[in-house]
C-alpha positions in Angstrom: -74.3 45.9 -62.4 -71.6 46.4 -59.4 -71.9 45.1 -56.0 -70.0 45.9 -52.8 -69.7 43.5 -50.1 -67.5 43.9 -46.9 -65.2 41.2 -46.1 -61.7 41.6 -44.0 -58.5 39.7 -43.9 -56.2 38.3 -41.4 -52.6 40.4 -41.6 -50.7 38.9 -38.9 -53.1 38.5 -35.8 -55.3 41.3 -36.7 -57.7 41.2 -39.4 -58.1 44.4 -41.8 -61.1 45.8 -44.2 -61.8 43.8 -47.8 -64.0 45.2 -50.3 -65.2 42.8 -52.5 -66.2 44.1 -55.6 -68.2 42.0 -58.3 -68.9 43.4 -62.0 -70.9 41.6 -64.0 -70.5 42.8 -67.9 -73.5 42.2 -70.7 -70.9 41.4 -72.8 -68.4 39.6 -73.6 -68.0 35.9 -73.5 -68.8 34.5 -70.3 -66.0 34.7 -67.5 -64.7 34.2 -63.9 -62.0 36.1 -62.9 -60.9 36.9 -59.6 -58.2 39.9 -59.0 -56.4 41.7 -56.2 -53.7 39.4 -55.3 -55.5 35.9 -54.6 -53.7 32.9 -53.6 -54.3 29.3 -54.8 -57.4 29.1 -52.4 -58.6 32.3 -53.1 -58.7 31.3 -56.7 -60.5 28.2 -56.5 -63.3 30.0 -55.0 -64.3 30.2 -58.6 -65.1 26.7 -59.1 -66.7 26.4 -55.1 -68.5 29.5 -56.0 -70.4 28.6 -59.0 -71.2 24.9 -57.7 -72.5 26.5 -54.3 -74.7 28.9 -56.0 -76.5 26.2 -58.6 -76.9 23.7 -55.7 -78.5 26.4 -53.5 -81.5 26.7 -56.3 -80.0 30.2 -57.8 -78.9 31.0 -61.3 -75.1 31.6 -62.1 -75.5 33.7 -64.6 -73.5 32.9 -67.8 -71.7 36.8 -68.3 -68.4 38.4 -67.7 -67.7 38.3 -63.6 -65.0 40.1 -62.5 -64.2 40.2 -58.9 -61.7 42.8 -57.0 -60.7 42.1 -53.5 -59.6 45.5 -52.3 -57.0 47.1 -51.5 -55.4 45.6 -53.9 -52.0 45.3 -52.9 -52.6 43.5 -49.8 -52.4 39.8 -50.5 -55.6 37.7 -50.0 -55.3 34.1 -48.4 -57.3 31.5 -47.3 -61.2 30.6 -48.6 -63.0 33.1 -46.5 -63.8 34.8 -49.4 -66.4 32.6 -50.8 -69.5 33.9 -49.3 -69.0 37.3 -49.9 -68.2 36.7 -53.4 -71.2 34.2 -53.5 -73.3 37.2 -52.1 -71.8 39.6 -54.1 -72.7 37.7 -57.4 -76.2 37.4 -56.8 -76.5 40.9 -56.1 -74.9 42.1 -59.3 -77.3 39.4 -61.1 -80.1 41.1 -59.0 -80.7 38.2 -57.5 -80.5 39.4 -54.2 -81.5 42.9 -52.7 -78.6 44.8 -52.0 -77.2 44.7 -48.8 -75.3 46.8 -46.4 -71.4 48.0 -47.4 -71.5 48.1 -43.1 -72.4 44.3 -43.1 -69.5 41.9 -43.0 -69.4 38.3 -44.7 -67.1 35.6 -43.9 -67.4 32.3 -44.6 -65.8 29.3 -46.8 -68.4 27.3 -49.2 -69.3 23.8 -49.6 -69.7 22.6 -53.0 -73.5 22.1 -51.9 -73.8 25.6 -50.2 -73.3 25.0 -46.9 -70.6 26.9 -44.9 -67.4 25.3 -43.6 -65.6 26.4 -40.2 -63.5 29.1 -41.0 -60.1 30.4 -39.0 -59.6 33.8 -37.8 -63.6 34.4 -36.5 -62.5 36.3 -33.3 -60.0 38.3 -35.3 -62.7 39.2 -37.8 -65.3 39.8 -34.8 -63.1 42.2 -33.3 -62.6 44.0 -36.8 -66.8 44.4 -37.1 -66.4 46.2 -33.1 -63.5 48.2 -34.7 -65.6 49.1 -37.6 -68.6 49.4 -35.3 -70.7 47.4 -38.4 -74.4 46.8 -37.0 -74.1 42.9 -37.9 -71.8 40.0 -39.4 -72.7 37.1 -40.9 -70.5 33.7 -40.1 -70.4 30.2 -40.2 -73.0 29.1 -38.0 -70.2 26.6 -36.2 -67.8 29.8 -35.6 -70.8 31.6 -34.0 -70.0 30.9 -30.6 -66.3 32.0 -30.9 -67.5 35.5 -32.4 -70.3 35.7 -29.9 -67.6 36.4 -27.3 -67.1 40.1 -28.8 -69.7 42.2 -28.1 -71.6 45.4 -29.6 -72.5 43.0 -32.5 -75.2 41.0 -34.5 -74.1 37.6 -35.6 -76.0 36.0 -37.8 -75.3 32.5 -37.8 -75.5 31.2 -41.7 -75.8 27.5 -42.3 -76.1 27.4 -45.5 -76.0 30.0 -48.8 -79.4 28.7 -49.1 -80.8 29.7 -45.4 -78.7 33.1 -46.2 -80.5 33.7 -49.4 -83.9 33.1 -47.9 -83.1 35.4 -44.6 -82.3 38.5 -47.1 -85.1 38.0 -48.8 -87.0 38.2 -45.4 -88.7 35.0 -46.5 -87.6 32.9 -43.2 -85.5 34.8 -40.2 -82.0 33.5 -39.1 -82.3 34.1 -35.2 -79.0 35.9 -34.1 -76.0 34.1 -31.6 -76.8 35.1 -28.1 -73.8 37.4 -26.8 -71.9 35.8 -24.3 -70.2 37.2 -21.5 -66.9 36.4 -20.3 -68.0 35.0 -17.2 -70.2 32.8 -18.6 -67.5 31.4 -20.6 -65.7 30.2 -18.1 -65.4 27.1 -17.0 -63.2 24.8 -14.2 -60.1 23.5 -15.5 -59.3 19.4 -14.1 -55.5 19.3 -13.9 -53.9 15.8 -14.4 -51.0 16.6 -12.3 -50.2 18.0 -8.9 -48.0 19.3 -7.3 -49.1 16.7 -4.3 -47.7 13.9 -6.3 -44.2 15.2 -6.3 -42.1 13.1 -3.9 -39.1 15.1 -2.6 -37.6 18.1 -5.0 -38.7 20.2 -2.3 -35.8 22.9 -4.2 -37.8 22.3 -7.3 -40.7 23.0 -6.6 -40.0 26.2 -4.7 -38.5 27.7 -7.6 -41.2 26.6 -9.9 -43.6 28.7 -7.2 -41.4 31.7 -7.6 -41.5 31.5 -11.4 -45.0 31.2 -11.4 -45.7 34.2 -9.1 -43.0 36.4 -11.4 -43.0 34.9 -14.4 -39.8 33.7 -15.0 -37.8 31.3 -16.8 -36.4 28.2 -15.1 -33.8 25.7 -16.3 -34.3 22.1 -15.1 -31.2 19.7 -15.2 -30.8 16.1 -13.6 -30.4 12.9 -14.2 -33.0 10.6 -15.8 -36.2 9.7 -14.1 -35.4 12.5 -11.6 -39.2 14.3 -12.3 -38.0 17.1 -14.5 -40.7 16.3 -16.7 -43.6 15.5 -14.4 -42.5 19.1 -12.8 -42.6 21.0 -15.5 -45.8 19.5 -16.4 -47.1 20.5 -13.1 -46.5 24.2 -13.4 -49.9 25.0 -15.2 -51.7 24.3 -12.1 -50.1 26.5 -9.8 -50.1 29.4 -12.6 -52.6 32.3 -12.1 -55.9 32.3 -14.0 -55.9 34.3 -17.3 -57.4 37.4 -17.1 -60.0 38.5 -19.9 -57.4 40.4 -21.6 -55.0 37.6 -21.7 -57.7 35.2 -22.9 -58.7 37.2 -26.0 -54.6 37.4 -26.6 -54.6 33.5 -26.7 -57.7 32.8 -28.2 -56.6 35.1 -31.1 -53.7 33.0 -31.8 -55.8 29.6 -31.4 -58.7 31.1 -33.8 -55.8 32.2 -37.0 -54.1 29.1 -36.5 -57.0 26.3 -36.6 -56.0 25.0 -33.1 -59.3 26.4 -31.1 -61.4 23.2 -30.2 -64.7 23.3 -31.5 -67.6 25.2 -30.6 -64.9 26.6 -27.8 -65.4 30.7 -27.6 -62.4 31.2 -25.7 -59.0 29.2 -24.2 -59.7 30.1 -20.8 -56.5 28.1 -19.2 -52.7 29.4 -20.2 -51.6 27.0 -22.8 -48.7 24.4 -22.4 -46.7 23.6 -25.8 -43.7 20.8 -25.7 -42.3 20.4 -28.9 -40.1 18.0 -29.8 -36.8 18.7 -29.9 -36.5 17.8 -33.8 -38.9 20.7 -34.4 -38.2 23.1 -37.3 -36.9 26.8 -36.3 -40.0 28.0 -38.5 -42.1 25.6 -36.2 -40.8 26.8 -33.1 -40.8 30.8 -34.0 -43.3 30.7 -36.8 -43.0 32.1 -40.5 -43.5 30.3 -44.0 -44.5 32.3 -47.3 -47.8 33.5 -45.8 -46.2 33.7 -41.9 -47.9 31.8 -39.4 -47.7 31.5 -35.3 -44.8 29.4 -34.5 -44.9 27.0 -30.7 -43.6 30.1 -29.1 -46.7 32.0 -29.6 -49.1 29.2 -29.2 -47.4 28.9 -25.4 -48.3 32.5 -25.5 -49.1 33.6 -21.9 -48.4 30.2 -20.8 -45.8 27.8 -20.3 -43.4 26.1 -23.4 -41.5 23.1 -22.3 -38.2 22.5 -23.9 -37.2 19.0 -22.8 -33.8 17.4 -24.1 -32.4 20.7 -23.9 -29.6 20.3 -26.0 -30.9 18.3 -28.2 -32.4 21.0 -30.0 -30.1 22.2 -33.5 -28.4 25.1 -32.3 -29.8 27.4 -35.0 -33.8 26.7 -33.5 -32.3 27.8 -30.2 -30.6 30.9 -30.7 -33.8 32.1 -32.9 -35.6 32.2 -29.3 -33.3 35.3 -28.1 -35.1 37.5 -29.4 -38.8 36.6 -28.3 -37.3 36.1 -24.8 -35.9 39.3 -24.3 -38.9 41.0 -26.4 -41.7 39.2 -25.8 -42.9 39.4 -29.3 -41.0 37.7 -32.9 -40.6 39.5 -35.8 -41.3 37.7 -39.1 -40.4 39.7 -42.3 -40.8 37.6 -45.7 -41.8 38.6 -49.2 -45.3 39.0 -49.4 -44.8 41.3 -45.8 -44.0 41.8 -41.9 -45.8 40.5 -39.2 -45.2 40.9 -35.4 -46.8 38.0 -33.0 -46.7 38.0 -29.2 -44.1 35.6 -27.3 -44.7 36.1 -23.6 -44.1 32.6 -22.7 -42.4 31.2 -19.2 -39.7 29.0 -20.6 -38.9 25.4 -18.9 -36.1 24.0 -20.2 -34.9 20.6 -19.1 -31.5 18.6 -19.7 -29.4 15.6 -18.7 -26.3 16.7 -17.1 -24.7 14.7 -19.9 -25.4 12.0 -22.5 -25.3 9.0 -20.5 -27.6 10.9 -17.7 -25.0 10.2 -14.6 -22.6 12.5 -14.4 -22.4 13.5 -10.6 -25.0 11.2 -9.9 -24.5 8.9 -6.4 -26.3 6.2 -7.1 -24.7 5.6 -11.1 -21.7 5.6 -12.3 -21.2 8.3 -15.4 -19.5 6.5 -18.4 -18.5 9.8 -20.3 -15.1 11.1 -21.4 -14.6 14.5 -19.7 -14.8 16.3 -23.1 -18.2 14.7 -23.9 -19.2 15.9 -20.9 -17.8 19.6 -21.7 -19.2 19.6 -25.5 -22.7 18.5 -24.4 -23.1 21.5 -22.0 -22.1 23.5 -24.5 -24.7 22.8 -27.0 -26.5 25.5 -25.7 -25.3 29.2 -25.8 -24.1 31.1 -22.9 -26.6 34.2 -24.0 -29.5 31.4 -23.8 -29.1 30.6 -20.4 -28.1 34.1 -19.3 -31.5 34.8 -20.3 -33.2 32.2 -18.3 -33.9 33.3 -14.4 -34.0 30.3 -12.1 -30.9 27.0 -12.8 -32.2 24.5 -10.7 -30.7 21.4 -9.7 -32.9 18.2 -9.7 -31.0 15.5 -8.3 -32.3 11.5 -8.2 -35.1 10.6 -6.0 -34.1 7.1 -3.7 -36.7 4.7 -4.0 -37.3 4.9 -0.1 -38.7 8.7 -0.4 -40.8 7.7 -3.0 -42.1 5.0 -1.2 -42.3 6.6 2.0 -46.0 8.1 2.1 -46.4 11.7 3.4 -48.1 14.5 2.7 -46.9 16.9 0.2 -48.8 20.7 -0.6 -50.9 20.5 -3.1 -51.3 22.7 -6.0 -54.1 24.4 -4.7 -52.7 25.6 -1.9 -49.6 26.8 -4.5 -51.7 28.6 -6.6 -53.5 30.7 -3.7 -50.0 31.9 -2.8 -49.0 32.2 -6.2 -52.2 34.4 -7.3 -52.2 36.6 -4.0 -47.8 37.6 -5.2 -49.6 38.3 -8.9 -51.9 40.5 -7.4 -49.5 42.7 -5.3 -47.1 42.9 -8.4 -49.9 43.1 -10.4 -50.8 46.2 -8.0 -47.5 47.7 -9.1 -47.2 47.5 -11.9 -50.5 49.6 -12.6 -50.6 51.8 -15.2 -47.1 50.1 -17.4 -47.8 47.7 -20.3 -46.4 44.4 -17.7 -48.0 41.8 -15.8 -45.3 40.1 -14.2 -42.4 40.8 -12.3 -40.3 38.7 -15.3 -41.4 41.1 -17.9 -40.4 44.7 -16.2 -38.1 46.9 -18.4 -34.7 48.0 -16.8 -36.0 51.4 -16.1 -39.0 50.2 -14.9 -36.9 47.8 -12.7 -35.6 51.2 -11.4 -38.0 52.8 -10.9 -40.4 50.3 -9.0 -37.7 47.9 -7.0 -35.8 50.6 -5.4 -32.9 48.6 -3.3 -31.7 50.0 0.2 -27.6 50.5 0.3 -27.2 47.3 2.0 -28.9 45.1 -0.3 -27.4 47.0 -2.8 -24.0 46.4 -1.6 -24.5 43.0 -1.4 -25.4 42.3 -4.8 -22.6 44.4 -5.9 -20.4 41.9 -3.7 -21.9 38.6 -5.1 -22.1 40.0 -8.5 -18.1 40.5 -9.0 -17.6 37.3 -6.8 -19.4 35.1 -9.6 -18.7 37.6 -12.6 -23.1 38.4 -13.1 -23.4 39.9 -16.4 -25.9 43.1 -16.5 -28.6 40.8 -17.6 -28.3 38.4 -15.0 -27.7 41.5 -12.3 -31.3 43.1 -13.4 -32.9 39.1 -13.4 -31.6 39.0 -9.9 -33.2 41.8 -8.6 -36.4 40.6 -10.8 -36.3 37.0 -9.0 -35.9 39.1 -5.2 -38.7 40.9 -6.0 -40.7 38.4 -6.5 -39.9 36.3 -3.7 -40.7 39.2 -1.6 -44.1 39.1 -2.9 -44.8 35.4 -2.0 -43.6 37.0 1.5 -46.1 39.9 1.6 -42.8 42.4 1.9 -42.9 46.0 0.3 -39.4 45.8 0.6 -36.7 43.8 -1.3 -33.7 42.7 1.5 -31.0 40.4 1.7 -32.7 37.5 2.6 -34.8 37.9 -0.9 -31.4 38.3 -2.8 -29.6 35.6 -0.7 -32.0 33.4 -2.0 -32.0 34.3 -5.6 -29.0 34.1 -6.1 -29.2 30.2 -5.2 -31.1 29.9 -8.8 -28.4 31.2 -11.0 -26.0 28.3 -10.4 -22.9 29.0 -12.4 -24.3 31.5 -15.5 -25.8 28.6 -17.3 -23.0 25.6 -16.7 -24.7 22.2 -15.2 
């Protein structure tokens, strides 16, 4: 007898259609084979297959089982499989009635039949809306996670046992409640503010205007002097996710394993600081079967590069790319997959390797040309693509104990998150939500500049040798400052001030 269940695998960020197929032959010696390009773990569902199915109080019937996972060219990872292999056995052995080829079944066994969290749940959720399938059957502890998509039954399945029983009408597995995105949310408790800043009043303005445009920012100073604890502080003057955003980042979370449990969505933009002795496939992603890399798992929020320099050359020219593009392109072997980068880079670095050099308080105890080779570890096309170079010189002990009052992030983020909407209002009906991501057409078409701005840029840009790049980021930076302002048009002042944040193309 044949069986057909529907199951769907995860290409990339999306997940696509499976058919699994399950023959079960009279004759012939008795047999378990899987085909259609499975992996190790895909294979193995043999053995967890067969155990699951005796311990549930079924029969695994002693035949021929041959198993297709189509199409059959696409490659097949991961233990998802089991259950609609499990289901798909027991309806060839008529076991089981037979069940919807509109149904879908994911879900990784126990050997004692009980279902195991599986990643990928949204993505598979989203492919049952796509498919318009009437209901899906998951994990029981990924319910909430699918329960965010709606236009769906999810049946939450404990175990192959409780499964077995529910299609057999015997007892009923109650369905997940949908659950709106509102209800979802929650209030996010920041463990820095920007109130706990002492001075960097420069800092902290520029950190504002890359928050409101989304733009890059490069932090340099001398030891101790809060690059850290600033860049730390930047998620809580960033705007709320929007419901778009958080299904973009909760995609990521759910195919990589990294979405906390019994979470349905990451409501707050994520903040990623790897190491600097990270990988170049941990920072941009890839492997045999590709994976998200730290730049998408910073996707739509903020990743923090600290030592600067100290990162291998190599890891930091593979981030041109998904800076410019907002996206990384992975092509190996077994296939291509595109993941989304939008991240606000915040890079931070010691002027040099001691940490002093034109420091007032220290003395710097580096030969020139150590000085020289350590700033130019990193490339000039990296910093040309990052928006605001700000300078974050050593705080004396008498500010920091001198107690004042300083703004606090809240009142940041309300300034910050009116600037989003009025860009926001802008750039209506293009594929970009910031003022950071805008194309150079779009730039030309949306930020028109009058003849005397115009001609000043022209002037500052031959006076300090601007490439195009850092011409059009200029323009990006004064457009967002006149946001924060509540002006419809870019002027002078806006440029004037931009043009503070883009130091010497890169040099500390």
């Amino acid at each position: 007898m044949l069986a057909k269940v529907l199951s769907g695998a995860v290409v990339g960020l999306e997940a696509v259609p499976v058919t699994v197929e399950v023959d079960i032959a009279s004759q012939g010696l008795p047999s378990f084979t899987i085909v259609g390009l499975p992996d190790k773990a895909v294979e193995e569902s043999r053995e967890r297959v067969r155990s699951a199915i005796k311990n549930s109080g079924a029969e695994f019937p002693a035949k021929r089982i041959t198993v297709n996972l189509a199409p059959a060219d696409l490659p097949k990872v991961g233990p998802s499989y089991d259950l609609p292999i499990a289901v798909g056995i027991l309806i060839a052995s008529g076991q089981l009635p037979l069940v919807s080829e509109k149904e879908l079944y994911i879900g990784e066994l126990s050997l004692d039949g009980t279902l195991r969290h599986t990643n990928g749940i949204l993505s598979y959720s989203l492919l049952a809306q796509a498919l318009r399938c009437p209901r899906v059957f998951f994990p029981s502890i990924d319910s909430r996670e699918a329960a965010i998509v709606s236009g769906i039954e999810i049946i939450p399945v404990v175990s192959l046992l409780t499964l077995f029983q529910h299609l057999h009408a015997l007892t009923r597995i109650e369905p997940t409640k949908h659950e709106s995105f509102e209800d979802a949310l929650s209030e996010q408790v920041f463990d820095f503010d920007m109130a706990d800043i002492m001075g960097q009043e420069q800092a902290k303005r520029a950190l504002e205007i890359a928050a409101a445009g989304g733009h890059n920012v490069y932090l340099h100073g001398p030891p101790g002097s809060g690059k850290t604890l600033l860049a730390r502080t930047l998620p809580s003057i960033l705007p709320a996710l929007t419901e778009e955003e958080c299904l973009e980042v909760t995609k990521i979370y759910s195919v990589t394993g990294n979405l906390p449990a019994g979470q349905s969505l990451i409501f707050f933009r994520p903040f990623r600081a790897p190491h600097h002795t990270t990988s170049r496939i941990g920072l941009i992603g890839g492997s045999a079967h590709p994976m998200p890399g730290e730049i998408s798992l910073a996707h739509r929020g903020v990743l923090f590069a600290d030592e600067f320099p100290e990162f291998p050359r190599h890891v930091l020219e593979a981030l041109r790319q998904p800076l410019e593009d907002g996206e990384v392109h992975i092509s190996r072997a077994s296939g291509s997959v595109t993941y989304p980068s939008k991240f606000l880079l915040v890079a931070a670095s010691n002027p040099c390797p001691c940490g002093n050099f034109g420091s007032e308080l220290k003395r710097c105890t580096c030969l020139p040309g150590q000085v020289r080779r350590y700033q130019l570890r990193v490339s000039g096309p990296i910093f040309d693509r990052i928006d605001l170079h700000v300078s974050v010189p050593a705080v004396s002990i008498e500010k920091l104990t001198r107690s004042y009052s300083s703004e606090s992030s809240k009142d940041i983020k309300a300034r910050v998150q009116s600037a989003r909407k009025i860009s926001l209002k802008r750039l209506s009906g293009t594929p970009f939500l910031s003022n950071g991501e805008m194309s150079s057409k779009a730039l030309k078409t949306l930020c028109p500049l009058s003849p005397s701005v115009l001609s000043f840029l022209e002037h500052a840009s031959h006076r300090f040798g601007f490439s195009a790049r850092g011409f059009t980021k200029i323009i990006k930076v004064g457009r967002t400052i006149a946001d924060l302002a509540h002006e419809s048009e870019i002027s002078v002042a806006h440029i004037a001030e931009a043009l503070q944040y883009r130091g010497h193309e890169g040099v500390a």
